[in-house]
MARDO-310916 format. One record per residue (C-alpha): residue in one letter; x, y, z. Coordinates in steps of 0.25 Angstrom, whole numbers, plus 5000, padded with zeros to 4 digits. Each point is the difference from the previous one (the first is absolute). Example, Ala and Ser with C-alpha at 12.3 -4.5 7.8 and 13.67 -1.06 7.14 Angstrom:
2
<r><aa>a</aa><c1>5049</c1><c2>4982</c2><c3>5031</c3></r>
<r><aa>s</aa><c1>5006</c1><c2>5014</c2><c3>4998</c3></r>
END
This chain:
180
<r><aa>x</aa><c1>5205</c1><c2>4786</c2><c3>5825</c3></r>
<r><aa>x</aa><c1>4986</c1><c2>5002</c2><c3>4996</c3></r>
<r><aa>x</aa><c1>5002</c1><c2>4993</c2><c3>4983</c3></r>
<r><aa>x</aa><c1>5010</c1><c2>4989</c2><c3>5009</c3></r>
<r><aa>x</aa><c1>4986</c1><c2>4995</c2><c3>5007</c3></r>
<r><aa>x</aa><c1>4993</c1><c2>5002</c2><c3>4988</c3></r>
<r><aa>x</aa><c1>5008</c1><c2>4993</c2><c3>4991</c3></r>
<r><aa>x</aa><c1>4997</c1><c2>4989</c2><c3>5009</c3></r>
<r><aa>x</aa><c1>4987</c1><c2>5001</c2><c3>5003</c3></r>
<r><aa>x</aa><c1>4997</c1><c2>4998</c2><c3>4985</c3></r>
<r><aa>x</aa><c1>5010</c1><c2>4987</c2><c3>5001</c3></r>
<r><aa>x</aa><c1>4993</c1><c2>4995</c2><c3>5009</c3></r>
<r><aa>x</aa><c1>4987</c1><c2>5001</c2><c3>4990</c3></r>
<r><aa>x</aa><c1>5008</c1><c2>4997</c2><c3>4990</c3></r>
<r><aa>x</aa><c1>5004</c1><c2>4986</c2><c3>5007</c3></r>
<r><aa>x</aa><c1>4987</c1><c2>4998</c2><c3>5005</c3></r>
<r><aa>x</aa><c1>4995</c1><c2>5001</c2><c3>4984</c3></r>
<r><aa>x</aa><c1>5009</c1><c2>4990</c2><c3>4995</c3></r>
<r><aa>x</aa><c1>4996</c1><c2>4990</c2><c3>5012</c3></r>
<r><aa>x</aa><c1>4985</c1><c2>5002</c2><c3>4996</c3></r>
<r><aa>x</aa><c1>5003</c1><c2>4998</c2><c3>4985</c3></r>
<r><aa>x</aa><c1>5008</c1><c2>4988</c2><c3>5002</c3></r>
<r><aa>x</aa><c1>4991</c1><c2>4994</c2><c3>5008</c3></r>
<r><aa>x</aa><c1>4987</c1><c2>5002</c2><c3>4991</c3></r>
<r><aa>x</aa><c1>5010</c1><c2>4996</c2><c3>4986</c3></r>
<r><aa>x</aa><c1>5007</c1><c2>4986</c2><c3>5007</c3></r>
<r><aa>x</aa><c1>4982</c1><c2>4998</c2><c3>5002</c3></r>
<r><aa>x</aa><c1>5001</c1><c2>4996</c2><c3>4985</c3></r>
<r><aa>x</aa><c1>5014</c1><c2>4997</c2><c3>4997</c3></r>
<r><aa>x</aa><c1>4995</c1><c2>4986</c2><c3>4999</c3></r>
<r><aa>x</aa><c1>5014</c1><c2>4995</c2><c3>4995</c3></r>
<r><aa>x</aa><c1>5008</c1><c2>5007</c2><c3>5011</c3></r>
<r><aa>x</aa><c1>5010</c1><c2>5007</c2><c3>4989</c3></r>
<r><aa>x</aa><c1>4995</c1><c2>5015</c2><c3>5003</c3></r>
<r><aa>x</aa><c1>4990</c1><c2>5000</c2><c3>4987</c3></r>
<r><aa>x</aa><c1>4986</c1><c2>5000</c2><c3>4999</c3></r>
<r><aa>x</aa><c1>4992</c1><c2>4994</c2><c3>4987</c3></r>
<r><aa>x</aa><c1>4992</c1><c2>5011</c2><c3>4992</c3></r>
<r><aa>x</aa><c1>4996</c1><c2>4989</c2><c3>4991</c3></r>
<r><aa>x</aa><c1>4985</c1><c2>5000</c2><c3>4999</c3></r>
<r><aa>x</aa><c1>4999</c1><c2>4985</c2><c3>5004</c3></r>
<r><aa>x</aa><c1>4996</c1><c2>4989</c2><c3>4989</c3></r>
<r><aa>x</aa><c1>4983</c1><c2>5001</c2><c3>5001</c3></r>
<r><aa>x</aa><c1>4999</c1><c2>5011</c2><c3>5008</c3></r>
<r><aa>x</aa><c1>4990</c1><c2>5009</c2><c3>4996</c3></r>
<r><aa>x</aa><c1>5003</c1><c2>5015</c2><c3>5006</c3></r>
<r><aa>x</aa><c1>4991</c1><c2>5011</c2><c3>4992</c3></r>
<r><aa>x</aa><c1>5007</c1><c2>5013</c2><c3>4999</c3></r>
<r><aa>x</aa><c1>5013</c1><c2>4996</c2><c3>5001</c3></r>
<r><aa>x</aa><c1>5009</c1><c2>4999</c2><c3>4988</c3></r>
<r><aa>x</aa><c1>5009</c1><c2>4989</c2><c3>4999</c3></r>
<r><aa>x</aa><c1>5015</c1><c2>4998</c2><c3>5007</c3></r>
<r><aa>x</aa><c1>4991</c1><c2>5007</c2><c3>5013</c3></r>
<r><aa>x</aa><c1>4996</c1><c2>4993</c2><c3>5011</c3></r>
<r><aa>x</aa><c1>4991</c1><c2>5001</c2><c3>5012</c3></r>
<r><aa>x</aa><c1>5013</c1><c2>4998</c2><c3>5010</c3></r>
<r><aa>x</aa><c1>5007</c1><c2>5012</c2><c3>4997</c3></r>
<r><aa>x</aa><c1>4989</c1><c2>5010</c2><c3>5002</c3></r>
<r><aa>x</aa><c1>4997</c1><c2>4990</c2><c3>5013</c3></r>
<r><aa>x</aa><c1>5014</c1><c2>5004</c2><c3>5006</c3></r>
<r><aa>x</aa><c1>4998</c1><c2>5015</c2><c3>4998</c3></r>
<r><aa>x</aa><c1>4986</c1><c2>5000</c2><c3>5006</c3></r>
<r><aa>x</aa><c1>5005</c1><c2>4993</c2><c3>5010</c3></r>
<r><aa>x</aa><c1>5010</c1><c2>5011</c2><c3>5003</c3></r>
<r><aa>x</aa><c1>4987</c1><c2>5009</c2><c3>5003</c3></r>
<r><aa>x</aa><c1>5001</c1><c2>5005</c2><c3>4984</c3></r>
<r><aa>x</aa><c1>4988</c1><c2>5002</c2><c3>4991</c3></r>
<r><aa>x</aa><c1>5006</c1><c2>5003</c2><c3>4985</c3></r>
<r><aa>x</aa><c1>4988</c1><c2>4999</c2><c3>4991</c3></r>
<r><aa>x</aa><c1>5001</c1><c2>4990</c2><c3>4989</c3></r>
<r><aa>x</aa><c1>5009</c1><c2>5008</c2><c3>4989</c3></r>
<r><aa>x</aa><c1>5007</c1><c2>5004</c2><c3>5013</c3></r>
<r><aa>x</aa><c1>5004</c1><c2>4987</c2><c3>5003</c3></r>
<r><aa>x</aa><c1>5003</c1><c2>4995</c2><c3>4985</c3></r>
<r><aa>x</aa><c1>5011</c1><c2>5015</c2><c3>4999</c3></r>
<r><aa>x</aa><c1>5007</c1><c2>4996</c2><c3>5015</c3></r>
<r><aa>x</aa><c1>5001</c1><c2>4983</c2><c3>4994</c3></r>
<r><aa>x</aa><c1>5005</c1><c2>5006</c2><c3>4987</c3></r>
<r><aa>x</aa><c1>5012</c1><c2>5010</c2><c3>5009</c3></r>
<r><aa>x</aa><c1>5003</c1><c2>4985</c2><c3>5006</c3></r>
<r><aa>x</aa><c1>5001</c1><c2>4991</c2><c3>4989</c3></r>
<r><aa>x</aa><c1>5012</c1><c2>4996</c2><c3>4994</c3></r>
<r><aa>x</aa><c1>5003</c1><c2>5009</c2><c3>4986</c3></r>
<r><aa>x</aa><c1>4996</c1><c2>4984</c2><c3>4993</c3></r>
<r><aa>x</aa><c1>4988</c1><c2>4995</c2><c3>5009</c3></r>
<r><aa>x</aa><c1>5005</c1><c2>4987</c2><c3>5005</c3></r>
<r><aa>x</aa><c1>4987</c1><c2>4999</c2><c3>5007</c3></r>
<r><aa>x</aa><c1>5006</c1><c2>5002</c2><c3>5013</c3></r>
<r><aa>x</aa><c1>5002</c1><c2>5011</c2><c3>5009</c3></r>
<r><aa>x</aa><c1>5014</c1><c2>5002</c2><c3>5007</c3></r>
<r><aa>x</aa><c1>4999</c1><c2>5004</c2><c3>5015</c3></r>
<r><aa>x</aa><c1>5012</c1><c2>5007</c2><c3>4998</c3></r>
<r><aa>x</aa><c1>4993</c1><c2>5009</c2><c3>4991</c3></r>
<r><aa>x</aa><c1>4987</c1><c2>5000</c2><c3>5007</c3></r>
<r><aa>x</aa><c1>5007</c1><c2>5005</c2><c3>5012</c3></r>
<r><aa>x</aa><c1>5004</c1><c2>5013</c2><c3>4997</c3></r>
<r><aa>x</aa><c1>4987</c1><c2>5005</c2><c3>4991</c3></r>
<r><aa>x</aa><c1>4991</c1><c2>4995</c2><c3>5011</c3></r>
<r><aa>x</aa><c1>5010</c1><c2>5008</c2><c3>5012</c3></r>
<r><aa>x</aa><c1>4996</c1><c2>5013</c2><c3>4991</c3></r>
<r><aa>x</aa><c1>4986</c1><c2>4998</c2><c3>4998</c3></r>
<r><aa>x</aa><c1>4999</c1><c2>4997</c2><c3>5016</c3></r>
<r><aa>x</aa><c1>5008</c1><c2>5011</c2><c3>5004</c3></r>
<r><aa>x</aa><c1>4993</c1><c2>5009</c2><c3>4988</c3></r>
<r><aa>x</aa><c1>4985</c1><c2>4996</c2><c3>5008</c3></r>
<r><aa>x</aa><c1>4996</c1><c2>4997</c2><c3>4985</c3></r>
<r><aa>x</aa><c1>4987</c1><c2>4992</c2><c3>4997</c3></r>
<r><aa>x</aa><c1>4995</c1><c2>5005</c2><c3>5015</c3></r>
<r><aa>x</aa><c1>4985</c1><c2>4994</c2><c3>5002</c3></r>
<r><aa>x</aa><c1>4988</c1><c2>5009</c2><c3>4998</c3></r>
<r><aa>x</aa><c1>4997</c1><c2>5006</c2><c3>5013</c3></r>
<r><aa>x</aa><c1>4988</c1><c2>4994</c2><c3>5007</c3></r>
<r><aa>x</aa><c1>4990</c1><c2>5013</c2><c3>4997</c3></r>
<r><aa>x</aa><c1>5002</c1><c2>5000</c2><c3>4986</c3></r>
<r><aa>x</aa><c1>4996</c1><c2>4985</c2><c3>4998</c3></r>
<r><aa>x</aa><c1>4989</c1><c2>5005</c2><c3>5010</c3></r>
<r><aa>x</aa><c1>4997</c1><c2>5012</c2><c3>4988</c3></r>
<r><aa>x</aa><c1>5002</c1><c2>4989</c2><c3>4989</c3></r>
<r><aa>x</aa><c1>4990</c1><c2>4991</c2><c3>5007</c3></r>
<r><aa>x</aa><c1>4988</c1><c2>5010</c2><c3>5000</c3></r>
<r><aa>x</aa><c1>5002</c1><c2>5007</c2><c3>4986</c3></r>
<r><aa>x</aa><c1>4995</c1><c2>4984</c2><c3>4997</c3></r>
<r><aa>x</aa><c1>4990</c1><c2>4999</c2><c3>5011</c3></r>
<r><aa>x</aa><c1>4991</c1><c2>5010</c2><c3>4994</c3></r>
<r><aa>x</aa><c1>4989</c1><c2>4995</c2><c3>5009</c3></r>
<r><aa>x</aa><c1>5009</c1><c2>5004</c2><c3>5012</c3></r>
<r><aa>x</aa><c1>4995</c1><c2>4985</c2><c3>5005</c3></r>
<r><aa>x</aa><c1>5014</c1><c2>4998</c2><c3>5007</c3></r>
<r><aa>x</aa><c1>5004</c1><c2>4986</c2><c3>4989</c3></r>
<r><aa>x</aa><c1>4999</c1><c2>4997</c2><c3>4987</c3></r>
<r><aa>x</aa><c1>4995</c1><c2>4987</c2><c3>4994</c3></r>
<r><aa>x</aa><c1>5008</c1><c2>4989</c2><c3>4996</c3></r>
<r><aa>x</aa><c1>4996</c1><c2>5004</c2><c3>4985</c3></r>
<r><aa>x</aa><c1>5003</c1><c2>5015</c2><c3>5001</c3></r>
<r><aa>x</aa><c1>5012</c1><c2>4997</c2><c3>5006</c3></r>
<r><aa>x</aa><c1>5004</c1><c2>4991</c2><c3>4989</c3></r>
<r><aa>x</aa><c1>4996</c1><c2>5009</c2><c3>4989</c3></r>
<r><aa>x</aa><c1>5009</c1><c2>5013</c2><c3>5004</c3></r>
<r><aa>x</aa><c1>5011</c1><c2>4991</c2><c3>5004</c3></r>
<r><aa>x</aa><c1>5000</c1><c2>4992</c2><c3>4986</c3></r>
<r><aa>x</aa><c1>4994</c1><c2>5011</c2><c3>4990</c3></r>
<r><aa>x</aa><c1>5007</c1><c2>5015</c2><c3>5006</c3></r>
<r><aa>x</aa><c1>5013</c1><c2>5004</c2><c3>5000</c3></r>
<r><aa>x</aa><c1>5010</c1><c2>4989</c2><c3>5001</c3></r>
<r><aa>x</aa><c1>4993</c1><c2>4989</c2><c3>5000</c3></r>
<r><aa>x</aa><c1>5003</c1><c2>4989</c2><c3>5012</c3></r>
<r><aa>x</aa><c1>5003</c1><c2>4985</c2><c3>4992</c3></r>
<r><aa>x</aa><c1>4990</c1><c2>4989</c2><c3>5005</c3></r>
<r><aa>x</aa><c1>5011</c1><c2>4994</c2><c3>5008</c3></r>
<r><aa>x</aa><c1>5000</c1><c2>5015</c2><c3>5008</c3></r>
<r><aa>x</aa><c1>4986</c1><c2>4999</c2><c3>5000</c3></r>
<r><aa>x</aa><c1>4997</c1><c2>4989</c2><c3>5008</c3></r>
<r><aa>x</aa><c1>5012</c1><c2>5003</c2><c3>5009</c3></r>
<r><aa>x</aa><c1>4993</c1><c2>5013</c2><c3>5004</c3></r>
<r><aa>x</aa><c1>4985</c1><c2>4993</c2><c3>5000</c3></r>
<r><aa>x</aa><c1>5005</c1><c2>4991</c2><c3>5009</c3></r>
<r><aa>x</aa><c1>5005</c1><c2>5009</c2><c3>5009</c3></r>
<r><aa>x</aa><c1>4991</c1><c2>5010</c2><c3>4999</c3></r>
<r><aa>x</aa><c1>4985</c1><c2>4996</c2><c3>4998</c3></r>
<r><aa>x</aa><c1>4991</c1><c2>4995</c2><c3>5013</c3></r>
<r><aa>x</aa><c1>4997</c1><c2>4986</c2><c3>4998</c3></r>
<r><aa>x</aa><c1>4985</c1><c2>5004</c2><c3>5007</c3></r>
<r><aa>x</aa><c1>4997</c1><c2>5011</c2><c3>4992</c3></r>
<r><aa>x</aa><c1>5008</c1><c2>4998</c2><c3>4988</c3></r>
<r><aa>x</aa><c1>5003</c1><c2>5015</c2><c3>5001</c3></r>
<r><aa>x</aa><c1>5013</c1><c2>5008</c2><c3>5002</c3></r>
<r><aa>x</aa><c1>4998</c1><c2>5008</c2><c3>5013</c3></r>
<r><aa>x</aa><c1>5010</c1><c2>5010</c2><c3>4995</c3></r>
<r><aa>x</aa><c1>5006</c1><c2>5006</c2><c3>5013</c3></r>
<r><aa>x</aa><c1>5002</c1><c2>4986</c2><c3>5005</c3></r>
<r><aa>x</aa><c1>5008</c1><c2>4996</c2><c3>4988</c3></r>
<r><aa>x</aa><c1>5007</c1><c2>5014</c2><c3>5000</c3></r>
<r><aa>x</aa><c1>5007</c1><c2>4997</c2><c3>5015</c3></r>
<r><aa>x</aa><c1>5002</c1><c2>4986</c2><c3>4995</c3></r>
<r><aa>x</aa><c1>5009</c1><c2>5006</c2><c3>4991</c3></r>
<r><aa>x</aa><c1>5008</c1><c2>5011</c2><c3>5004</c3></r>
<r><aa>x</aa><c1>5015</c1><c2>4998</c2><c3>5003</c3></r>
<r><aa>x</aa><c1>5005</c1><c2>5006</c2><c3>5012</c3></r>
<r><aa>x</aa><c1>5014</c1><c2>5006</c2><c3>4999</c3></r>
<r><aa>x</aa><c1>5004</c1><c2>5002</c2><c3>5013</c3></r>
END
């Protein structure tokens, strides 16, 4: 009785999966034939990212309240790729990876505290923000260094037009996930 309601508790997860992963995937199967182009796109200029792997793919997974890191995301595109890259990816094979990482709570955001910690091991003033420059510099020159594209994605959202300052704890509630 008890593994009959749980069996269908995890199908009704299991459902309500696929529904979001169809739904984020047919947001870039531009030709509505269930692919989407991993084709980096004639001109387009994407720093960090090796060719055959485009922006949309990691797009769909974040949008499913993943964060894979970069070498993350280039091992799960390789798991979906056909064994001869056609430049597509299949939903039919996307489906089922993607089920397992969801169900698997793989590529879970970093908590809100730790960001927090991350922060003030950068602001070792303890001001509360980090310049425009300072931000730049550890995001571009330390560990895996965010592409110019990433960059201004982030600046954008994250410096204070008035001060041209990241205020840290602002950015911080901007950006946490809620997965309730």
């Amino acid at each position: 009785m008890a593994d009959d309601k749980e069996r269908e508790g995890t199908e009704l997860v299991v459902a309500e999966y696929h529904r979001k992963i169809k739904e984020a995937f047919e947001v870039f199967d531009h030709e509505a034939n269930n692919t989407v182009d991993v084709r980096i796109k004639a001109g387009a200029f994407l720093p960090g990212l090796s060719s055959g792997v485009s922006r949309e793919i990691g797009t769909i997974i974040r949008s499913l309240g993943c964060c894979p890191s970069e070498g993350e995301l280039h091992d799960l595109i390789a798991e979906v790729e056909e064994e001869e890259p056609t430049g597509y990816i299949r939903y039919e094979k996307f489906l089922p990876v993607m089920t397992e990482v969801l169900l698997e709570r793989r590529y879970r955001p970093i908590p809100e505290d730790t960001l927090l910690r991350a922060f003030e091991v950068l602001d070792s003033s303890k001001r509360g923000f980090l310049t425009r420059e300072e931000l730049i510099k550890y995001m571009t020159e330390e560990g895996e260094p965010f592409s110019q594209e990433e960059m201004e994605e982030m600046l954008s959202a994250a410096v204070d037009p008035e001060s041209n300052s990241i205020h840290y704890k602002d950015y911080i509630a901007m950006m946490v996930v809620d997965e309730s």
